[in-house]
C-alpha positions as CSV (number, residue, x, y, z in Angstrom):
1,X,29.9,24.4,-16.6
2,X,31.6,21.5,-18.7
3,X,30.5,19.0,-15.6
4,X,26.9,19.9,-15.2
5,X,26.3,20.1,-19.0
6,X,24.8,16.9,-19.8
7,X,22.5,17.3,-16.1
8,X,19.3,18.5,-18.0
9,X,19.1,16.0,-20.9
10,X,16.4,13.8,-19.6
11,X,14.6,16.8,-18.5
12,X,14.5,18.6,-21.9
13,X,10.8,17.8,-23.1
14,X,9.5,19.2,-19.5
15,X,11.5,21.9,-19.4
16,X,9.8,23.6,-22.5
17,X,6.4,22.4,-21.6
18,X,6.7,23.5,-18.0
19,X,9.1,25.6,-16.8
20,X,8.2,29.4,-17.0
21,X,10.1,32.5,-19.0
22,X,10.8,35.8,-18.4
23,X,8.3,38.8,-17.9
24,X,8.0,41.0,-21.0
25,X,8.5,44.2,-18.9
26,X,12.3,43.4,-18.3
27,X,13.0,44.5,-21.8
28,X,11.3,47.8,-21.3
29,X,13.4,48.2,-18.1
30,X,16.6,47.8,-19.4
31,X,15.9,50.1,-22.2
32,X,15.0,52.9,-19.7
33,X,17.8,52.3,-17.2
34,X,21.0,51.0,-19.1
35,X,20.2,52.6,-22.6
36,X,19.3,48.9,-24.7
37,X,18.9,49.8,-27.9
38,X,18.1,47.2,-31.3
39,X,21.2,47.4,-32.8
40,X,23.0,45.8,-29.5
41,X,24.1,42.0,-30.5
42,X,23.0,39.5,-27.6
43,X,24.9,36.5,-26.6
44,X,22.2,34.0,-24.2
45,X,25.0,32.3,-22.4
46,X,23.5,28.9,-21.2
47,X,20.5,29.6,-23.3
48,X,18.8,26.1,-23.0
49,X,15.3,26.3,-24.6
50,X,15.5,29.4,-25.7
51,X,13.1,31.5,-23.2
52,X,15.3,34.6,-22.1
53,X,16.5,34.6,-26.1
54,X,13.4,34.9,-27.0
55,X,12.5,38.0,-24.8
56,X,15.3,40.1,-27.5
57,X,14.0,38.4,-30.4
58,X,10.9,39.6,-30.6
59,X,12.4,43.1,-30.4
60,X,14.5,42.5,-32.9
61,X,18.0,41.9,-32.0
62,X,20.6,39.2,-33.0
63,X,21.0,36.6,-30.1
64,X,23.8,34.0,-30.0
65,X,22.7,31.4,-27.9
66,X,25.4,29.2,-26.3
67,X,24.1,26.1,-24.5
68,X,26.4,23.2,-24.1
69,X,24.0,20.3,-23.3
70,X,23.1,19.2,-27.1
71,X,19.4,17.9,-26.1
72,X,18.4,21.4,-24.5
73,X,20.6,23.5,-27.9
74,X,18.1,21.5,-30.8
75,X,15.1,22.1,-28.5
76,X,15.7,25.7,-28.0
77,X,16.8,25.7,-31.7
78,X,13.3,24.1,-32.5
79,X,11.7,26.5,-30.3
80,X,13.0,29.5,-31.9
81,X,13.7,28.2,-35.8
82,X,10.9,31.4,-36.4
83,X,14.0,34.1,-35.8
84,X,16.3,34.5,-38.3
85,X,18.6,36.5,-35.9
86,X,18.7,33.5,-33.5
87,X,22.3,31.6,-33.9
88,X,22.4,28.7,-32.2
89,X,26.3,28.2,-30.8
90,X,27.9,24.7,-29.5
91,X,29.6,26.1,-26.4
92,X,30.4,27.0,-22.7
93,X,30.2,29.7,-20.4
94,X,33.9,29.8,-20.1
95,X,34.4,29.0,-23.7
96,X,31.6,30.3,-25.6
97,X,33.8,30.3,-28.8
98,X,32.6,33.3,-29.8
99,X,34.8,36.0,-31.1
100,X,36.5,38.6,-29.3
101,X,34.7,42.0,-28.6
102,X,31.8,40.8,-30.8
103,X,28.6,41.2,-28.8
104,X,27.2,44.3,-26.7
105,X,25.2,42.2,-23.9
106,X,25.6,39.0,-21.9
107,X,22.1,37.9,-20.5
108,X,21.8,34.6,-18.9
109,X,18.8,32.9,-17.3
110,X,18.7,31.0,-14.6
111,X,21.9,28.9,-15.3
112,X,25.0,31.3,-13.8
113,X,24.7,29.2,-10.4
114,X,26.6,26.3,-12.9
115,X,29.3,28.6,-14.1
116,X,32.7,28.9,-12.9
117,X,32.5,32.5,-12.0
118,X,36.0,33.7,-12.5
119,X,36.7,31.8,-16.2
120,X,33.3,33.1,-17.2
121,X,34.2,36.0,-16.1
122,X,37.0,36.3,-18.3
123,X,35.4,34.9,-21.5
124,X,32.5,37.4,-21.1
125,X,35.1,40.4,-20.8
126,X,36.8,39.0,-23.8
127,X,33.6,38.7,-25.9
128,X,31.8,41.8,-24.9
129,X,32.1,45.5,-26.7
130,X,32.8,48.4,-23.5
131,X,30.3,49.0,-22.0
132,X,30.2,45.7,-21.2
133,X,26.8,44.9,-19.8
134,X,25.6,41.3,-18.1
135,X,22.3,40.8,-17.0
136,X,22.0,37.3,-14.6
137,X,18.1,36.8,-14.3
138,X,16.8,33.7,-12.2
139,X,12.6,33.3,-11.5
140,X,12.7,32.3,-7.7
141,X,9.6,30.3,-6.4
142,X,8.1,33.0,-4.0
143,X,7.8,30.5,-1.0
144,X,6.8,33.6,1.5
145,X,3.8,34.4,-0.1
146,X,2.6,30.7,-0.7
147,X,1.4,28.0,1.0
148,X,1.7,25.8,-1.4
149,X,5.3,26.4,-2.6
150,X,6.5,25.8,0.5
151,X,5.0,22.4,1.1
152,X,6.1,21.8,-2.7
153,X,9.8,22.8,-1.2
154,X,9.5,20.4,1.6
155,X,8.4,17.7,-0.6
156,X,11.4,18.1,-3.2
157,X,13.6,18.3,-0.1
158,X,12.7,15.1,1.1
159,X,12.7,13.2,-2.1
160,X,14.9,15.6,-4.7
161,X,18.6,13.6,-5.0
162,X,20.8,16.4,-4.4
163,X,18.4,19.1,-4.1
164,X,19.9,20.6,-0.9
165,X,23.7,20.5,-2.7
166,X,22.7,21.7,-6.1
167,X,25.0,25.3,-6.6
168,X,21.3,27.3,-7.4
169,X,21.0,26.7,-3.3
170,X,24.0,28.0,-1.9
171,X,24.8,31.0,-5.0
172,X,23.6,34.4,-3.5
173,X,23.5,38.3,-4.0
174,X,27.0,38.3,-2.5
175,X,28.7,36.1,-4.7
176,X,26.8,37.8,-7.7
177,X,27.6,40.9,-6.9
178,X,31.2,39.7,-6.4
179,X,31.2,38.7,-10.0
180,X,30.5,42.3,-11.1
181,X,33.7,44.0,-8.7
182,X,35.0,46.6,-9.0
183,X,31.9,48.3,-11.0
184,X,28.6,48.4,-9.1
185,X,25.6,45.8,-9.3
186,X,22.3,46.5,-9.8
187,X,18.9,44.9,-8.8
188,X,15.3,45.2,-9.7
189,X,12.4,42.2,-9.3
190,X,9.1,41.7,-11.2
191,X,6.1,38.7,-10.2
192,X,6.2,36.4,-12.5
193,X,3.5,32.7,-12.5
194,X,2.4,30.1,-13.6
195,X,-0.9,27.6,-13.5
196,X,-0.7,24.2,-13.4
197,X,-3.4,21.5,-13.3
198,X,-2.4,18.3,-12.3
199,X,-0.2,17.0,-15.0
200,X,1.4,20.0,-15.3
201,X,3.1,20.1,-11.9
202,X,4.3,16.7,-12.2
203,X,5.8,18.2,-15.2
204,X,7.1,20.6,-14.0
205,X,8.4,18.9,-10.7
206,X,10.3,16.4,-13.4
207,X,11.7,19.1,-15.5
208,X,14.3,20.0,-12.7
209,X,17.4,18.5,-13.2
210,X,17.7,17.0,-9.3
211,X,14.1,15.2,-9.5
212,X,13.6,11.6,-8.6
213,X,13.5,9.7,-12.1
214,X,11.2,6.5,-12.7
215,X,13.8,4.4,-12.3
216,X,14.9,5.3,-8.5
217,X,13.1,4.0,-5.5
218,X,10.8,6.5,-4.2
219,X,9.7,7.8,-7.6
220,X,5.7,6.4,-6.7
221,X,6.0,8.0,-3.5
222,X,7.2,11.2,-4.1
223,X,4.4,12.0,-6.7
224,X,1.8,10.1,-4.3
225,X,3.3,13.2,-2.1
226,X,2.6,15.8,-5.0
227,X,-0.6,14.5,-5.6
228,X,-1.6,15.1,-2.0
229,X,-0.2,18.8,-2.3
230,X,-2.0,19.4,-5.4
231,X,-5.2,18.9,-4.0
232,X,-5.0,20.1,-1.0
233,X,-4.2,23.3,-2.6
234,X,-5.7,23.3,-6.2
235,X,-8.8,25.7,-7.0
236,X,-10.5,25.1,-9.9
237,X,-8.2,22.5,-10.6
238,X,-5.0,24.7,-10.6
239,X,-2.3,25.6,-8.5
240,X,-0.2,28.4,-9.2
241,X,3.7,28.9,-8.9
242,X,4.5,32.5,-7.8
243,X,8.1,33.4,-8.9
244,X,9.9,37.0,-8.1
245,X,11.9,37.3,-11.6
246,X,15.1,38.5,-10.0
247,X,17.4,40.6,-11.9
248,X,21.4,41.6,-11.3
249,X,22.8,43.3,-13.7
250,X,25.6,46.0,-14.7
251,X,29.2,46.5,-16.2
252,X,32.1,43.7,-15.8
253,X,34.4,46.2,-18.3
């Protein structure tokens, strides 16, 4: 993760404005099917602006939230200064400086595709108490059952700088549920979406860490593009992002 952690910086201000969290009913569902209980101590490995930390915060448990890119850490650190169980940690996936068997879960959202699997791997097995549970949670744009995200994916693949290379492409259920061998993975998916009016998906098409910035080329046409989309789509002024919240989860230890 060390080389990817600065990649979000200029993104940090529409990340929080724009890019969605996590469905409230996860936390129900892994208290009825792998036993969550308050007590357990959370660590948020790449916990960036705080979203997935917040969905065990408001149930009451201690979250240390590692996040490497220093812009991202003080905004999720702003976003969630109303916890007192939030820690905010300086760190990496593969060297979260935590201590040893100190928490009871790893969660992570939608940043696993930037870890090296194996040395995360090893530092989560080091940090976690047996069980040893890890949840990896990503909201995937639900391009089958929209029109409109999939002209929004054809637009970001035509103007996005390294959109078709970036490691969230080419990670799938294989390679997660390599990570978890020898113990079993597990899978469950909830809908998860968003609304957007006009400057809102240029937001939230510039909070992604391979979008064109203002300084590059093509910037004016690739939201020229958007705007196009947006209309032709837009109801009421809104579009909406559909998103199945995918979850993989289960024992490393």
């Amino acid at each position: 993760m060390a080389n990817n952690a600065n990649r979000f910086t200029e993104t940090v201000e529409n990340y929080v404005k724009y890019r969605p969290s996590y469905p409230s009913e996860i936390y129900l569902f892994l208290v009825q099917h792998c036993g969550l209980t308050q007590e357990k101590v959370i660590a948020d490995v790449g916990s960036g602006t705080g979203f997935l930390s917040q969905l065990f915060l408001e149930q009451g448990h201690t979250v240390y939230g590692v996040e490497p890119n220093q812009a991202m850490r003080v905004a999720g650190e702003n976003y969630l200064a109303r916890y007192p169980d939030f820690h905010s940690i300086n760190g990496f996936a593969e060297a979260t400086t935590l201590e040893g068997a100190s928490v009871d879960w790893v969660v992570v959202g939608t940043a696993f595709h930037w870890f090296d699997a194996r040395k995360a791997k090893m530092e989560f097995k080091r940090i976690l108490r047996s069980p040893g549970f890890v949840l990896l949670i990503w909201n995937v744009r639900d391009k089958e059952k929209s029109a409109f995200l999939r002209d929004y994916e054809m637009l970001i693949s035509t103007y996005s700088k390294d959109y078709k290379h970036s490691p969230a492409q080419s990670f799938d259920e294989t390679a997660t549920a390599e990570f978890f061998k020898p113990y079993p993975m597990e899978t469950a998916a909830y809908r998860n979406q968003q609304q957007f009016d006009w400057e809102g998906l240029k937001g939230r098409l510039l909070s992604t860490s391979y979008s064109l910035r203002e300084t590059d080329s093509e910037y004016s046409q690739m939201l020229h593009h958007l705007r196009k989309i947006f209309e032709q789509h837009q109801r009421n002024g809104l579009v909406e992002f559909l998103y199945s919240c995918r979850l993989y989860y289960g024992r490393i230890k």
